[in-house]
N, CA, C and O atoms as CSV, one atom per row, in Angstrom:
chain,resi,resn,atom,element,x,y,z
A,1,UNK,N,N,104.768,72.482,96.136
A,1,UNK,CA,C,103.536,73.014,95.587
A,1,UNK,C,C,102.375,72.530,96.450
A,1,UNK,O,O,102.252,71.346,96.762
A,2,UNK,N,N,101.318,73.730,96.918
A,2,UNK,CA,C,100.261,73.178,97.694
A,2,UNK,C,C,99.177,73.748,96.802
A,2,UNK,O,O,99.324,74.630,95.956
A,3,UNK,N,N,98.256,73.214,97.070
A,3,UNK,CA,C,96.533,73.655,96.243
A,3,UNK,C,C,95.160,74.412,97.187
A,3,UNK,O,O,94.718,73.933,98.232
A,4,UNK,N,N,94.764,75.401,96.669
A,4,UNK,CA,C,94.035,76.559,97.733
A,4,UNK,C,C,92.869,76.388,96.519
A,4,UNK,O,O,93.046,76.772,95.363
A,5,UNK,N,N,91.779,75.805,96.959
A,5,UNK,CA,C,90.774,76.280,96.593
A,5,UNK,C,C,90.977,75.248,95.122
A,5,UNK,O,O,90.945,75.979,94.132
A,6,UNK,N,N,91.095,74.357,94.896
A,6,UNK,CA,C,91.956,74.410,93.709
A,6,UNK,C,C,92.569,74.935,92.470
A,6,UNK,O,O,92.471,74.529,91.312
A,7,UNK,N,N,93.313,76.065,93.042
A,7,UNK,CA,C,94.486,76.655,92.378
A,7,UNK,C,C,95.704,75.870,92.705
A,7,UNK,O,O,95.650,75.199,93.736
A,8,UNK,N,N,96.622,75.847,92.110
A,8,UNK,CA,C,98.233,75.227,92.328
A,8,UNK,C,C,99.141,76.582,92.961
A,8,UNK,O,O,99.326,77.509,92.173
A,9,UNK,N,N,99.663,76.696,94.262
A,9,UNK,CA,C,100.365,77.539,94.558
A,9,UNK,C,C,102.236,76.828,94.894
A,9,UNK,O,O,102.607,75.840,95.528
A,10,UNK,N,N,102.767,77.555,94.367
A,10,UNK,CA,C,104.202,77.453,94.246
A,10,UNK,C,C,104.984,78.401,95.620
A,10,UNK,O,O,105.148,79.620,95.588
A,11,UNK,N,N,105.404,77.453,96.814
A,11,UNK,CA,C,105.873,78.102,97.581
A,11,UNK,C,C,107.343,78.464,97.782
A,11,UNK,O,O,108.200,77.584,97.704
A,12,UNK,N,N,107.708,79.944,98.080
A,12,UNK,CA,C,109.190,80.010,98.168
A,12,UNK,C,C,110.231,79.553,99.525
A,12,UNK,O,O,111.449,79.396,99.604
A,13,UNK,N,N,109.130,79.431,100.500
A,13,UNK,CA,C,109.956,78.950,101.965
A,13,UNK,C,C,108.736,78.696,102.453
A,13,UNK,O,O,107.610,79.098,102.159
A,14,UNK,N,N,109.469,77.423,103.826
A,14,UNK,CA,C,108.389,76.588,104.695
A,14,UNK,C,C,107.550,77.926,105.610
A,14,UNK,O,O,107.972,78.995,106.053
A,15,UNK,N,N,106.678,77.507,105.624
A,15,UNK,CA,C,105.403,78.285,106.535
A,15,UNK,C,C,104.593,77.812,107.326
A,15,UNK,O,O,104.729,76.589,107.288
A,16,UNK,N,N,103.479,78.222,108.334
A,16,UNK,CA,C,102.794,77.898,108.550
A,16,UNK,C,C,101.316,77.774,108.226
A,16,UNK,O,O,101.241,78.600,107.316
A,17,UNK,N,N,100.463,77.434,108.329
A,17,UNK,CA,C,98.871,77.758,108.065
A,17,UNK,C,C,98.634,79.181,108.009
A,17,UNK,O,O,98.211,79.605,106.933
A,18,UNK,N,N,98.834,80.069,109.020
A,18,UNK,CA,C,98.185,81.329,109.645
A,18,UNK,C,C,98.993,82.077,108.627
A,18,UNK,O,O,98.355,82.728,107.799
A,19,UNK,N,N,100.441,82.083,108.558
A,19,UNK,CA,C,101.124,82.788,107.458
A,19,UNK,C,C,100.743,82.551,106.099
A,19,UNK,O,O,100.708,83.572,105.413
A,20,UNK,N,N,100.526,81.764,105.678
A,20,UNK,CA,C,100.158,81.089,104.649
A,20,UNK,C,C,98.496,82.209,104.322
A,20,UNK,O,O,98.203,83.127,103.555
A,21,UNK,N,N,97.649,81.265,105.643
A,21,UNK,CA,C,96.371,82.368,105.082
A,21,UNK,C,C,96.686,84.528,105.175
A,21,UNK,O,O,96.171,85.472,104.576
A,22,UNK,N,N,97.323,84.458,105.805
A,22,UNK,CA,C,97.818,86.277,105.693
A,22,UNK,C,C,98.339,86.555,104.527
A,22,UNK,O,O,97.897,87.516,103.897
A,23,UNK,N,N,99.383,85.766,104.013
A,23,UNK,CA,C,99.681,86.351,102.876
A,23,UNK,C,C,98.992,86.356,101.515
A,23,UNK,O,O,99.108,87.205,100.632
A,24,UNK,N,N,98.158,85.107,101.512
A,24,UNK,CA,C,97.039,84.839,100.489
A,24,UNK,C,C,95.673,85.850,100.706
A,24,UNK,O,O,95.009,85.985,99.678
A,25,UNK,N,N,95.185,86.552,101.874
A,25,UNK,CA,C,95.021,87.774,102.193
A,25,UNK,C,C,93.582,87.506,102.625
A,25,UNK,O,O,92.538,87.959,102.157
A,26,UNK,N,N,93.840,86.432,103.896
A,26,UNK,CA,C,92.321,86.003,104.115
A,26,UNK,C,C,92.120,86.586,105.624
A,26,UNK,O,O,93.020,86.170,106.354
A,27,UNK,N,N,91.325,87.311,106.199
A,27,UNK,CA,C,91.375,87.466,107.619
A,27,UNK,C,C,90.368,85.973,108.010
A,27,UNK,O,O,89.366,85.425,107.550
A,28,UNK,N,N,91.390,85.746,109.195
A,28,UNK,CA,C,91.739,84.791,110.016
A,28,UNK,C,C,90.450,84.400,110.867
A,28,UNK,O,O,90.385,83.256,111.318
A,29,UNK,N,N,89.260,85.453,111.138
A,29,UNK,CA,C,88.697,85.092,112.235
A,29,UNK,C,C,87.370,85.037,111.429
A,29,UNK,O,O,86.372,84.911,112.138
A,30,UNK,N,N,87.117,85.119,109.831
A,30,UNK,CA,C,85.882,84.756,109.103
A,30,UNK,C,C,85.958,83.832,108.391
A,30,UNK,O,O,85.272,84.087,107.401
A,31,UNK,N,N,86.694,82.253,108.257
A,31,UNK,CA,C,87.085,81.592,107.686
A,31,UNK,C,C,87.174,80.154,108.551
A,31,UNK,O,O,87.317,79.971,109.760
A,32,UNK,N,N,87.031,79.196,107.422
A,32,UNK,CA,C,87.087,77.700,108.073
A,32,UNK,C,C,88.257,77.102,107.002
A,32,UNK,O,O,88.066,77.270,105.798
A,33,UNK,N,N,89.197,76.560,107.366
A,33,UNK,CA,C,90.159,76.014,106.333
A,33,UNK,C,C,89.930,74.649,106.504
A,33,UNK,O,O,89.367,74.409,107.571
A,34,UNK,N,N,90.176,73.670,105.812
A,34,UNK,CA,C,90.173,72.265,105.194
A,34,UNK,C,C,91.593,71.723,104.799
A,34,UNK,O,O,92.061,72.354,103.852
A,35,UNK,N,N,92.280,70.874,105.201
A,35,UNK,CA,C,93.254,70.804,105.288
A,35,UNK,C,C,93.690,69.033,104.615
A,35,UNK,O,O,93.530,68.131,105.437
A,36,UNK,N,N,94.104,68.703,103.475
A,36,UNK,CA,C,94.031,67.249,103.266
A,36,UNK,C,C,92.779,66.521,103.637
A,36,UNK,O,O,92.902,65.307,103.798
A,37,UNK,N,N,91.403,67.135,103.829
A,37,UNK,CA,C,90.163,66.573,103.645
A,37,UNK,C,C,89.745,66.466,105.507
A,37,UNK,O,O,88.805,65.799,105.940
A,38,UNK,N,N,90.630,67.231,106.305
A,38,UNK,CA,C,90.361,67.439,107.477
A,38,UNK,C,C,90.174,68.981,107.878
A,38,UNK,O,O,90.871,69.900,107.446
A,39,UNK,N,N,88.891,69.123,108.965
A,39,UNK,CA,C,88.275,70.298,109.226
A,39,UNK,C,C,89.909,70.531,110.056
A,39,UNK,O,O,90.337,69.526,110.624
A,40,UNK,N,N,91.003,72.131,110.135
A,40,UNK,CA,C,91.615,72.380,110.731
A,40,UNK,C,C,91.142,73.290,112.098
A,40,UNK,O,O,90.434,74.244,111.776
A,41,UNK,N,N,91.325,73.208,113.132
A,41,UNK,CA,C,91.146,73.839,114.076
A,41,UNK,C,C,91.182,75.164,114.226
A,41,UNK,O,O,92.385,75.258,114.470
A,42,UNK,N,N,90.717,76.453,114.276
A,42,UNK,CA,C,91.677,78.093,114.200
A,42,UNK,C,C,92.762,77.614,115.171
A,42,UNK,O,O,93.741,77.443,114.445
A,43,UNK,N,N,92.983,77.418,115.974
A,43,UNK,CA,C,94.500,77.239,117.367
A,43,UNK,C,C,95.471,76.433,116.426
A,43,UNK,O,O,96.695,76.557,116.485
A,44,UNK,N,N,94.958,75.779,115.743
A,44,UNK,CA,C,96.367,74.895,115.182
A,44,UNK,C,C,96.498,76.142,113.911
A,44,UNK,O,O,96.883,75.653,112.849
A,45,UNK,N,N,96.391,76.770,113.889
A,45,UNK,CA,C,96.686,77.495,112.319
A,45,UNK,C,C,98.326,77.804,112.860
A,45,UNK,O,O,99.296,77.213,112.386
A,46,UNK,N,N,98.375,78.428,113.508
A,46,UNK,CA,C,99.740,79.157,114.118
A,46,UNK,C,C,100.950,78.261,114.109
A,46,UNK,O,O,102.043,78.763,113.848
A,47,UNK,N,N,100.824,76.737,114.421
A,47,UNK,CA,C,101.903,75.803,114.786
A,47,UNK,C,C,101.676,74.884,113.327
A,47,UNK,O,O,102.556,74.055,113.094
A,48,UNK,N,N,100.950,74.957,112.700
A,48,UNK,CA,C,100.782,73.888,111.645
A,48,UNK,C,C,101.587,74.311,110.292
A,48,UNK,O,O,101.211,75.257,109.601
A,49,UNK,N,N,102.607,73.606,110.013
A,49,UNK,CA,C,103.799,74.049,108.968
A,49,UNK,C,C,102.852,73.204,107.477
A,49,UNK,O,O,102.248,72.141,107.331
A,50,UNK,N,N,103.083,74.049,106.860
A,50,UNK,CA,C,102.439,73.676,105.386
A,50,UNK,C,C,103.754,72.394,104.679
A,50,UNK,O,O,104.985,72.400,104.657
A,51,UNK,N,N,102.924,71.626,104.289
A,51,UNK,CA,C,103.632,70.537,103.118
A,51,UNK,C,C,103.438,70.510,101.901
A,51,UNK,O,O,102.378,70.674,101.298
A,52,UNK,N,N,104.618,70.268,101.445
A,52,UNK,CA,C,104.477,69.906,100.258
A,52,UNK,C,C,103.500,69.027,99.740
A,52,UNK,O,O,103.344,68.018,100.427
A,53,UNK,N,N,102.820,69.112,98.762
A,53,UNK,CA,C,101.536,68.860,98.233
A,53,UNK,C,C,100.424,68.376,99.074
A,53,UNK,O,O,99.901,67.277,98.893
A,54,UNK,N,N,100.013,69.336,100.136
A,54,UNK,CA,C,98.759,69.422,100.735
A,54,UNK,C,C,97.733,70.450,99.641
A,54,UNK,O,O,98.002,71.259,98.753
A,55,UNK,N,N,96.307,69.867,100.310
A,55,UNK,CA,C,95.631,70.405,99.232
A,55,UNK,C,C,94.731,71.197,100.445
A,55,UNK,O,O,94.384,70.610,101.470
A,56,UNK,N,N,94.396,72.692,100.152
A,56,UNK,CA,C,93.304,73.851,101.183
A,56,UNK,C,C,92.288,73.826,100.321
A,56,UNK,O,O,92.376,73.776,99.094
A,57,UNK,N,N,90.962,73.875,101.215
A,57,UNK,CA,C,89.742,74.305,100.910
A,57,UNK,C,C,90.103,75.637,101.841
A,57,UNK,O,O,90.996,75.698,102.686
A,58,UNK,N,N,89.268,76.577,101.502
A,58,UNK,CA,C,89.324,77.567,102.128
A,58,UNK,C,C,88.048,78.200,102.380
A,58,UNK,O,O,87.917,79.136,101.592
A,59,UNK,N,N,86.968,78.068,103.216
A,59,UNK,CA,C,85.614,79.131,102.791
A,59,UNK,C,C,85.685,80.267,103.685
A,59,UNK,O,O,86.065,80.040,104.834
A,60,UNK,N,N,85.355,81.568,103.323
A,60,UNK,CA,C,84.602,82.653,103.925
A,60,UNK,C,C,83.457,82.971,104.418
A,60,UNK,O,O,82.586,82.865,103.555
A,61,UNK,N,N,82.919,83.440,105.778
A,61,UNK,CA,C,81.945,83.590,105.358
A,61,UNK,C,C,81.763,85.125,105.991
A,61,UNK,O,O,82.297,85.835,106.843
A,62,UNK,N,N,80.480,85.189,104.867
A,62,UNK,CA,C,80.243,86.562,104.537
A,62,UNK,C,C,79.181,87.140,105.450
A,62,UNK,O,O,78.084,86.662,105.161
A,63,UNK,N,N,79.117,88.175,106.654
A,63,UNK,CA,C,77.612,88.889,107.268
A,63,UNK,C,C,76.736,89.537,106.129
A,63,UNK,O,O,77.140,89.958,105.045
A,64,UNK,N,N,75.511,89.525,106.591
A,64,UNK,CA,C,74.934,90.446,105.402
A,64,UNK,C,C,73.314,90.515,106.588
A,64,UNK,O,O,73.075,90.304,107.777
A,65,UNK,N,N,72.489,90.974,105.258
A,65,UNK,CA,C,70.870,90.719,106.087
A,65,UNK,C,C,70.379,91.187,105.191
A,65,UNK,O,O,69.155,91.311,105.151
């Protein structure tokens, strides 16, 4: 079980970050993830395998004017 935002998510197989944010349905290139209380890099999203009880911040951000 990992935590997004704090919600509790229940995973069915190991993943990575980047999979992880696709399937939770975040595009990848408007977003900063938080990772166990560390800013994650975008380059590490791809190689970084999710653990068991890590906790995501996740923010968006939004264009406007």
């Amino acid at each position: 079980m990992i935590t997004i935002n704090g919600n509790a998510i229940h995973l069915t197989a190991p993943c990575t970050v980047e999979t992880l944010l696709v399937e939770q349905g975040y595009s990848l290139q408007r977003i900063a993830v938080e990772r166990n209380g560390d800013i994650l890099s975008k380059n590490r999203y791809a190689d970084t395998i999710v653990q068991d009880g890590d906790t995501y911040e996740i923010v968006s951000f939004v264009g406007g004017g």
